[in-house]
N, C-alpha and C positions, 0 to 999 in steps of 0.2 A: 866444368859445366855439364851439366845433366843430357843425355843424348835423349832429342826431341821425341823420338819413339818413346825409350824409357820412360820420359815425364807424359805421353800420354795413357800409356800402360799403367802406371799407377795412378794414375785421375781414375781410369774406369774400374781398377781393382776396387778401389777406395768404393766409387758407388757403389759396384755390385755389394761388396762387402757389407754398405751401410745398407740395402735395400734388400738381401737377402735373409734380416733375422737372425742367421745363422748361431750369434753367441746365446740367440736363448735357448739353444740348444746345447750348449758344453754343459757340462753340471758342473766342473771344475771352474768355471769361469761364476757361475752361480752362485757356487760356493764361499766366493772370497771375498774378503772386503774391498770395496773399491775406492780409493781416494780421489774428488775429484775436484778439493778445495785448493785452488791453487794461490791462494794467498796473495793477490795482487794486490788488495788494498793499505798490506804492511807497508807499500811507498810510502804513506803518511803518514806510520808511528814516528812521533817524534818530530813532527813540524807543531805542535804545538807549542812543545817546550821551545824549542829555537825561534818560532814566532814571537813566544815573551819575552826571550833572550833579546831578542832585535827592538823591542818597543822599549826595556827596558836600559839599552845601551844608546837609547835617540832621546829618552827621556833624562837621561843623567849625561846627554852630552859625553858620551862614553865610545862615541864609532871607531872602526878603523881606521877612519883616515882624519883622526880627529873631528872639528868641528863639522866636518865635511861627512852626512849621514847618504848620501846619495846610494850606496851601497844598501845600506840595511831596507832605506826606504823602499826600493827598488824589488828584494827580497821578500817582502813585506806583503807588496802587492802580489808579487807573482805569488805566495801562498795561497793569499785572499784567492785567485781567478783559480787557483789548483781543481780544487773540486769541482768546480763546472766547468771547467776544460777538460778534466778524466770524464764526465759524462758523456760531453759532447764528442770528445775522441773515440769511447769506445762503442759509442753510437756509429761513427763513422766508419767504424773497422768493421760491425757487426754487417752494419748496411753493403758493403764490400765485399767480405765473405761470404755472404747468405746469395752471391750470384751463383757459388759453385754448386746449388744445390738444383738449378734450375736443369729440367728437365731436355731440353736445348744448348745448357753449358758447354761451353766447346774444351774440348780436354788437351788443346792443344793450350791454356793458360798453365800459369806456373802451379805444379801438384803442390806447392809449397801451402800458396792459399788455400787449399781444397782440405787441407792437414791441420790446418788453423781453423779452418770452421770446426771443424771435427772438434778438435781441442775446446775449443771457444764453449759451443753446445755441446760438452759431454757426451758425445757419440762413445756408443762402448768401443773399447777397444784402446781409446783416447785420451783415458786417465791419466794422475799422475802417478799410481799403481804402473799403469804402462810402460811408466818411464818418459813422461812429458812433463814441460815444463813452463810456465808461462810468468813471466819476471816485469813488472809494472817500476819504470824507474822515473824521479819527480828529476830534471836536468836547471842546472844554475840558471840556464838561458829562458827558464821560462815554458819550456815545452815540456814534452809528457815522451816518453819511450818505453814499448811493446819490443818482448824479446818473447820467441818463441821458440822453442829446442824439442826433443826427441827422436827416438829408433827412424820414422820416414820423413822431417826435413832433409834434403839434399842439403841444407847448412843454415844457423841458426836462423832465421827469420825477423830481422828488427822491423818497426813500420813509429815512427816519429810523428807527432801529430802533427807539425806543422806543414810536414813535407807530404801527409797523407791531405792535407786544409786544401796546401796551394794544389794539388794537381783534383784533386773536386772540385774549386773553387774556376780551375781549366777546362769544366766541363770534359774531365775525362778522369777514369778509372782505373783501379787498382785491380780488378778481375774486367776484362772486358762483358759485355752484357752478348748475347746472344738475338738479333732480332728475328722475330717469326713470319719466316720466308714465305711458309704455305699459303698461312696465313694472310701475308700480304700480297702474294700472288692471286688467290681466290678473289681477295676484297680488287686487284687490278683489271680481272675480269669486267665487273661489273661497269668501273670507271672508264676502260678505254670506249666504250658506246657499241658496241657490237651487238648487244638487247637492250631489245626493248623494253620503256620501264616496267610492263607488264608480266615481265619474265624475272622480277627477283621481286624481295620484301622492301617493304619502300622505308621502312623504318629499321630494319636493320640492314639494310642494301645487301641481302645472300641474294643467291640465286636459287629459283626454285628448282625441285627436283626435274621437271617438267620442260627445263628452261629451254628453247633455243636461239639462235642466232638467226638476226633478223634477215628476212626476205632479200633486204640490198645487197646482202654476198652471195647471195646463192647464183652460180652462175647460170647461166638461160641463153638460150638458140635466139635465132632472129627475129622467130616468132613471141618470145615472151616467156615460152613455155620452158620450164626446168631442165637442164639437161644432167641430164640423167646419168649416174655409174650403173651399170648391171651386174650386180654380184652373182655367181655361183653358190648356191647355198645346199647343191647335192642332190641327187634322184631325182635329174634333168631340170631342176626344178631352181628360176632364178628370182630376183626380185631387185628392183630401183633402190636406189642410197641418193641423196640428196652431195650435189660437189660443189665447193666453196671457193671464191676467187681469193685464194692463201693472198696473191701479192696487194688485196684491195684490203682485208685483215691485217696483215703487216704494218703498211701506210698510216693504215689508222691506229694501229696500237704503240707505233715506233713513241711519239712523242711524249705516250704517258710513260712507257718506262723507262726511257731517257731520266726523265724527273723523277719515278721510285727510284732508278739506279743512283741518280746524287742527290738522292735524300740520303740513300742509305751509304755513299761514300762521304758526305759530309761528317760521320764520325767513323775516322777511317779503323780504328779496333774493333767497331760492332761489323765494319766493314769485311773484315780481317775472320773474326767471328764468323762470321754468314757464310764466308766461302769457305772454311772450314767445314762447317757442321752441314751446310747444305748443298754447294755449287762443287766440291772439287769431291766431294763421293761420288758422280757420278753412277745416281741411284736412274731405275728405270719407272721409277712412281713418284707422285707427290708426298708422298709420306715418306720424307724422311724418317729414319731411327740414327742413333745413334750408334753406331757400326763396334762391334768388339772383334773384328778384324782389324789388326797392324796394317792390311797392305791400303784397307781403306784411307788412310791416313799420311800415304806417301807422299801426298800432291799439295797439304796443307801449308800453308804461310805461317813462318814463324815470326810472332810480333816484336822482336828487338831488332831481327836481321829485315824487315820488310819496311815498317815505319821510318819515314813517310812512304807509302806508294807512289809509286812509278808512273808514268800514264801508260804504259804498256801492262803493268796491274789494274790500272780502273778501265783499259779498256778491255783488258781481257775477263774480268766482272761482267763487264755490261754484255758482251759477246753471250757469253756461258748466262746471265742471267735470261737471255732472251731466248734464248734454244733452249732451256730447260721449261720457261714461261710455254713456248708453241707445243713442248712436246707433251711434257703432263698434267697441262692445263687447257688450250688451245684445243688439244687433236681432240679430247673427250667430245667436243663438241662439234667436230670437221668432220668424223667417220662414223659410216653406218648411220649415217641419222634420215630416216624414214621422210616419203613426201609426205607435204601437209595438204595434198591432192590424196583425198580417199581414196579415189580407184587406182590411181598411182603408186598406193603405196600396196595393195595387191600380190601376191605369189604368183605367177605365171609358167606356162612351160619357155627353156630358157631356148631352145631352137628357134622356137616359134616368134619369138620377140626378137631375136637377132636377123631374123629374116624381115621380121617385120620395119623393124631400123635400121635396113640395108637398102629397103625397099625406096623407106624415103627419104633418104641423102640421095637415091638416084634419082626421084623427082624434084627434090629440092634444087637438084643440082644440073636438070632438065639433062641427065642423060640415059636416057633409053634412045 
């Protein structure tokens, strides 16, 4: 078995490699002919002649097992359904394969798939010049079998149509799907109620550049009035930030991502997915990339040793989702945000105003 690094080490070779152009730069490579007919369709030389063979041993009463044509008949059929079961199969494969190309792909799936797109879509490098090979077999039982070989399968690659039917037909997948974290983190802002609807697009629900968080968090003195952080911003010179009651933001945010968290543990491989490429890089921005660092890659769940999750997996997801949700989504809007009191939000000297709000906590607090 392939060591989980290794297989994510050649996922990302593989991309870089297809997304750097590179071979249109060989001349040698330019130069030569490339095969990249791989003959799958030759499973069906020759079902024609054996399908007359079979119509003509049912018609002369001629079967194997004598009078008894259940065989041929059987045979018969499965030819008949052949070519629209190869469609629809390799409909299914393509559909499959075509996730490794996504730009969020998590590289901790099997490079095997990633090798077979390549293959599949003639990516250079992928031919059968190469040394790859791709083998379409018609099976007695009726189904259809994909055999896939070359230089980087870690080992031939079969995929069965029926057994690729049933596990789609399970609502689940042969490359897991990758869901868009930021994405849905941005779009949870808007949901959990913290703005006002004035403060995003009502039709696409963004947030506008402008947005902030409504008045009910902003914490405030006895009087009503704001209470205020004083920042130091240098050459004696300070100025008000606006501070937010985090634990009343919490409260109200807890319950919607509760619900995005088992939506997205309800298919526990895109699950699997997500914490890979988004939650266990332990990135300090919302914008993930796709790291071509090994050690970024330590922390990742591998999907044959994890499946099913654990509740100490779904709850360590929702933990990590929620601290990555306050801190590069959340703080953007908690620090340094200006009052929406004009004169308050003013440059000041910073002496002056600490004496000045020393002054009145001691009258607030009637001690002089």
């Amino acid at each position: 078995m392939i060591n989980p690094l290794d297989n994510v080490q050649k996922n990302l070779i593989i991309k870089h490699m297809n997304n750097s152009d590179v071979l249109a730069y060989d001349k040698a490579y330019i130069a030569a002919p490339i095969d990249s007919n791989f003959k799958i369709l030759d499973a069906f030389k020759g079902t024609e002649k054996y399908y007359a063979q079979l119509e003509i041993a049912i018609k002369n009463n001629d079967c194997k097992m004598g009078e008894d044509c259940s065989f041929e008949e059987s045979q018969i059929l499965r030819l008949r359904k052949a070519p629209k079961l190869f469609i629809e199969f390799m409909a299914n494969v393509s559909g499959e394969l075509q996730t490794t190309e996504a730009d969020n792909f998590d590289p901790n799936c099997s490079a095997d798939y990633t090798v077979a797109n390549c293959v599949t879509n003639n990516k250079p490098g992928f031919s059968k010049t190469d040394g790859y090979s791709v083998t379409l077999t018609l099976l007695e039982d009726g189904t259809q079998e994909l055999m896939y070989n070359g230089p980087l399968f870690s080992q031939p690659l079969i995929i069965n149509s029926s057994s690729l039917q049933a596990i789609l037909d399970a609502n689940t997948y042969l490359v897991a799907p990758t869901p868009n974290i930021p994405q849905e983190m941005n779009a949870l802002l808007v949901e959990i109620g913290i703005f006002e609807p004035s403060m995003f697009n009502q039709e696409t629900k963004e947030l506008l550049n402008s947005a902030t968080i409504s008045e009910t968090f902003i914490l405030k003195n006895s009087d009503g009035t704001p209470d205020y952080e004083i920042i130091d911003i240098g050459n004696g010179k300070g100025r008000n930030v606006l501070q937010y009651d985090l634990d009343k933001i919490d409260k109200k945010a807890s319950p919607f991502i509760k619900a995005e968290v088992s939506g997205i543990l309800s298919s526990q491989q895109e699950a699997i997915a997500a914490w890979n490429v988004y939650l266990a890089q332990d990135n300090d921005s919302g914008d993930s990339k796709i790291s071509n660092n090994m050690d970024a890659w330590v922390n990742s769940w591998d999907y044959e040793a994890n499946l099913p999750l654990t509740p100490s997996h779904k709850e360590l997801f929702l933990q990590t989702y929620r601290s990555i949700f306050a801190q590069n989504y959340l703080k953007n809007y908690t620090i340094n945000q200006l009052p929406f009191i004009e004169e308050d939000a003013l440059v000041f000297d910073l002496a002056e105003m600490q004496e000045s709000k020393a002054q009145k906590y001691i009258d607030d607090n009637n001690l002089n």
